[in-house]
C-alpha positions as CSV (number, residue, x, y, z in Angstrom):
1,X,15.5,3.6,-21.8
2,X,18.9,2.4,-22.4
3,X,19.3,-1.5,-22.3
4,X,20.4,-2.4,-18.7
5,X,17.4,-0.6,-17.9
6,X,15.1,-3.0,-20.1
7,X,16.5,-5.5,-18.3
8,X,16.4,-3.9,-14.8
9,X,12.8,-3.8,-16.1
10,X,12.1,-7.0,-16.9
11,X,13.2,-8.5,-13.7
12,X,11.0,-6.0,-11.9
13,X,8.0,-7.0,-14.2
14,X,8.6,-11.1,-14.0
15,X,8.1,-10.3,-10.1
16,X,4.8,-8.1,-10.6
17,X,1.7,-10.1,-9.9
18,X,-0.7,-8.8,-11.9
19,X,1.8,-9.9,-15.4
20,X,3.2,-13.5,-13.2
21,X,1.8,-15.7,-16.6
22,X,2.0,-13.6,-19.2
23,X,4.8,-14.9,-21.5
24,X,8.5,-13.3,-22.3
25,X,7.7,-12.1,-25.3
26,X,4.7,-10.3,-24.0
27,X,6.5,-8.7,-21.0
28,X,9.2,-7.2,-23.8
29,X,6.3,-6.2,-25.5
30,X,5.5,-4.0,-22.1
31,X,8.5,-3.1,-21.3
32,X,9.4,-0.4,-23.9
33,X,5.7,1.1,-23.1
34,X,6.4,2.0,-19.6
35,X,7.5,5.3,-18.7
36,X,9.9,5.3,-15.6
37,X,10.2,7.7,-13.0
38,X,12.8,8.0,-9.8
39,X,10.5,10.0,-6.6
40,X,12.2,11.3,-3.5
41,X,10.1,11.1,-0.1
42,X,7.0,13.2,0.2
43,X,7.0,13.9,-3.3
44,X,3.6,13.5,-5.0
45,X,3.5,10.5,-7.6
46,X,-0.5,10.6,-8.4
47,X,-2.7,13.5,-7.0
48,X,-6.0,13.6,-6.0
49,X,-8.4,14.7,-9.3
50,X,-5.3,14.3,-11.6
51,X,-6.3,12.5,-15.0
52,X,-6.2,9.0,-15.4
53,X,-3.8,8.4,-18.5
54,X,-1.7,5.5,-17.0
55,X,-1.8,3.0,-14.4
56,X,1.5,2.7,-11.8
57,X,3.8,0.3,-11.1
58,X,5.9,0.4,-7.9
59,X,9.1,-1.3,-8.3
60,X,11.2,-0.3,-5.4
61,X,10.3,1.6,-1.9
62,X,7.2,2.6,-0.7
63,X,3.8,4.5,-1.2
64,X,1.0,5.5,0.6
65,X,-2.4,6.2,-0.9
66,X,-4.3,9.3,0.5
67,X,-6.7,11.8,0.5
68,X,-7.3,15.1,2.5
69,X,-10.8,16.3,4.8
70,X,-12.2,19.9,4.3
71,X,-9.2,20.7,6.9
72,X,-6.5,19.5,5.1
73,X,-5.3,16.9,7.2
74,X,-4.4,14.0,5.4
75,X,-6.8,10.7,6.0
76,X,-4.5,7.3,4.5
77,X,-6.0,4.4,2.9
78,X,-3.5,2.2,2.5
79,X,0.3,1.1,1.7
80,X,1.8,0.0,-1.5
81,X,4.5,-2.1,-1.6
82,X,6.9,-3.0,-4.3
83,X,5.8,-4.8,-7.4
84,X,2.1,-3.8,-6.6
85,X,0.2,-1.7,-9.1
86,X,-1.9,1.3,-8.0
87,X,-4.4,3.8,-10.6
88,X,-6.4,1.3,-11.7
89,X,-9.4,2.5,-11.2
90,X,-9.0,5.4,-12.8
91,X,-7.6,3.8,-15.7
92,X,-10.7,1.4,-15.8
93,X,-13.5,4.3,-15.7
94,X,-12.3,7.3,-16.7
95,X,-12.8,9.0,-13.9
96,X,-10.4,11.6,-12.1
97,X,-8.3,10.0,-9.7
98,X,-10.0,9.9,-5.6
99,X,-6.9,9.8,-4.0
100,X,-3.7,10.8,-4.2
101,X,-0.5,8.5,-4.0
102,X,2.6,10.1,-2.0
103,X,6.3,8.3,-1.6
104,X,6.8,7.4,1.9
105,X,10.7,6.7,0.9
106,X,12.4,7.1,-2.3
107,X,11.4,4.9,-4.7
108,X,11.0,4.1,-8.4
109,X,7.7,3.7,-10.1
110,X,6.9,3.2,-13.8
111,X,3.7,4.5,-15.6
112,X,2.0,2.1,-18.2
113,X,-0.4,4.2,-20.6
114,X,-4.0,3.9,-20.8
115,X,-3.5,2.4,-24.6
116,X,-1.9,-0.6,-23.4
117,X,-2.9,-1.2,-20.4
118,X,-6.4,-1.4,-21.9
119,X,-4.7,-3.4,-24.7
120,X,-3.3,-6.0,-22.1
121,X,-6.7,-6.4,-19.9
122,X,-8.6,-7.4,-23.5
123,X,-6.2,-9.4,-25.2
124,X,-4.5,-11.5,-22.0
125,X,-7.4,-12.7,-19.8
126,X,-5.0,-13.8,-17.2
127,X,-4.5,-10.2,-16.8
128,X,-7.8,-9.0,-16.7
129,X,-8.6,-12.4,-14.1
130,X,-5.7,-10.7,-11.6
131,X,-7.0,-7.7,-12.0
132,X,-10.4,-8.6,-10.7
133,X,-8.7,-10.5,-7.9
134,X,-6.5,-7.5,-7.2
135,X,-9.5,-5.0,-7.4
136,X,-11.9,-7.4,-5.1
137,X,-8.9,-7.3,-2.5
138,X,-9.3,-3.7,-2.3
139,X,-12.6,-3.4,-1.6
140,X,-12.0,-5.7,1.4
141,X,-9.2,-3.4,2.3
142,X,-11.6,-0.4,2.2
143,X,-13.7,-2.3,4.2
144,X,-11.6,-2.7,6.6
145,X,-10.4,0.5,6.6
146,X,-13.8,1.7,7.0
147,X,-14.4,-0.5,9.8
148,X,-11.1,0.6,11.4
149,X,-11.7,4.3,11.4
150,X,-15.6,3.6,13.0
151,X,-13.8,2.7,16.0
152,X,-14.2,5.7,18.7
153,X,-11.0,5.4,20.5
154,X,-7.4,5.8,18.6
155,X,-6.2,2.9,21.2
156,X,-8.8,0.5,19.0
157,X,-7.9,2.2,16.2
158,X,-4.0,1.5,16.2
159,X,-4.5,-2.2,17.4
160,X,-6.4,-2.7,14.5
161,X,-4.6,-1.9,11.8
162,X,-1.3,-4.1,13.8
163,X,-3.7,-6.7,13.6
164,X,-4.5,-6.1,9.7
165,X,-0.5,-5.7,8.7
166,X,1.3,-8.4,7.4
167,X,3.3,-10.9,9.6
168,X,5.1,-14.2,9.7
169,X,6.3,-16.5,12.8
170,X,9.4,-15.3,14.7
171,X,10.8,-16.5,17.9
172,X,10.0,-13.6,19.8
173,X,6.1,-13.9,18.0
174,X,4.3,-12.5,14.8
175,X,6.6,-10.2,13.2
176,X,5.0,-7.1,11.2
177,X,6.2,-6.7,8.3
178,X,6.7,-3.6,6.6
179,X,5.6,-2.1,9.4
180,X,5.0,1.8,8.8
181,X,6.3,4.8,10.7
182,X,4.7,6.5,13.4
183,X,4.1,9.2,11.1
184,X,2.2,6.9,8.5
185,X,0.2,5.1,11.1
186,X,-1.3,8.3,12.3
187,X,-2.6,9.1,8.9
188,X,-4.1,5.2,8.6
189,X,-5.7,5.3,11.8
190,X,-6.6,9.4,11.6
191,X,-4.7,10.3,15.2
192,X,-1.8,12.1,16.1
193,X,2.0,10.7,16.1
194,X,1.6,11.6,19.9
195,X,-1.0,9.3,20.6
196,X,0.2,6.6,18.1
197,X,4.1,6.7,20.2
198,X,1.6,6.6,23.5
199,X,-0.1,3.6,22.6
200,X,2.5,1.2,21.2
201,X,4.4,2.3,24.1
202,X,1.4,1.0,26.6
203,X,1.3,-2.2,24.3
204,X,5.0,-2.9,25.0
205,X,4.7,-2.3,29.3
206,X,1.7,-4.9,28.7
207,X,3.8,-7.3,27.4
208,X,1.4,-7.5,24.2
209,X,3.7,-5.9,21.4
210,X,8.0,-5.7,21.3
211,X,9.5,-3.0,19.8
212,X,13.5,-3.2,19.0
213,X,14.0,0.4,16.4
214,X,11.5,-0.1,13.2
215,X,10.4,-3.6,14.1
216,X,7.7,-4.5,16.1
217,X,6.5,-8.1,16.9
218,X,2.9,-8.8,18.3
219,X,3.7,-11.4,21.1
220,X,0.4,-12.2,22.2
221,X,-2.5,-11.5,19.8
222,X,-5.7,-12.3,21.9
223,X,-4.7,-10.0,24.3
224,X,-3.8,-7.5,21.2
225,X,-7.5,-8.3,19.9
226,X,-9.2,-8.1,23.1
227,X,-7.3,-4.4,23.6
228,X,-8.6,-3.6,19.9
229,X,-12.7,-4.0,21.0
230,X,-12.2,-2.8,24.6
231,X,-11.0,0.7,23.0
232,X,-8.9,1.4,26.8
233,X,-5.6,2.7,27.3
């Protein structure tokens, strides 16, 4: 790594999270253990059984976390943003990894080894207190997920998961952020692309959603709710 890179590093690191209190020195400390690496869209960062030597880092674009039914089709769990970590669970038990983790755009990740990783979580208990909070947040999220894919109809299905995404106040309403493609949304909510175009389109003639290219805004959220338990198109 040569030494604009440490410091492209850095910056991504000081804006991680899980290592917000660790000192300067301690984030140089990490910075020549990580292993960088630059994937293109649908390439495979992490697959599903692969061993758990390292845990991720995404530092620019965006993943997706998945796995696959007897079929092959592909079933997501969630979206990881930049500056979010991801193979931790793995790295805490052992275990082969459940899921894999695919790049929805190109992106740059960095791998920390198992070594000091495990070196971090023992000696910097602010690390190992994030990492609880971060590993408690995604058992809610699978929760949710859970709960989201025991709805029958996709229609319920799709206004669930708008409801779950992150937004902030807009003029024109609650604007979604990082809102995923069609494509991605189908494999979060386990329906078609078909069906997912067919249902945001009926959310926009209702005057519940507005779509203007990749952004969407939820304009009126009871309604968006009361669409999400009805289960009707």
């Amino acid at each position: 790594m040569t030494e604009k890179e440490q410091r492209i590093v850095l910056g991504y690191l000081r804006q991680c999270p899980l290592f917000q209190e660790l000192s300067e020195e301690r984030l140089l400390w990490i910075v020549p253990q990580l292993k960088l690496r630059q994937v293109q869209r649908e390439e495979t960062v992490l697959g599903m059984g692969d061993p758990s030597d390292a845990m991720g880092l995404l530092f620019r674009g965006q993943l997706k976390a998945v796995a696959y039914s007897n079929s092959g089709r592909e079933i997501g769990f969630s979206m990881i943003h930049p500056v979010q970590h991801f193979g931790e669970l793995s790295l805490i038990d052992g275990q082969p990894r459940s899921a894999a983790v695919l790049a929805v755009e190109s992106s740059l990740v960095a791998f920390l080894p198992r070594k000091p990783a495990v070196e971090l979580m023992i000696n910097e208990p602010r690390v190992s207190a994030r990492m609880m909070v971060a590993l408690t947040q995604l058992v809610r999220r699978c929760n949710q997920q859970i709960m989201l894919l025991g709805y029958q109809h996709a229609h319920s299905r799709v206004c669930s998961l708008l409801l779950r995404c992150r937004t902030e106040e807009s003029e024109e309403g609650l604007k979604v952020l990082d809102f995923p493609s069609q494509r991605e949304v189908a494999s979060l909510t386990n329906t078609s692309r078909e069906t997912v175009s067919r249902v945001i389109g009926q959310l926009q003639e209702a005057g519940i959603v507005m779509k203007k290219g990749r952004q969407l805004w939820i304009c009126d959220q009871p309604r968006l709710e009361k669409r999400m338990l009805e289960g009707r198109e």
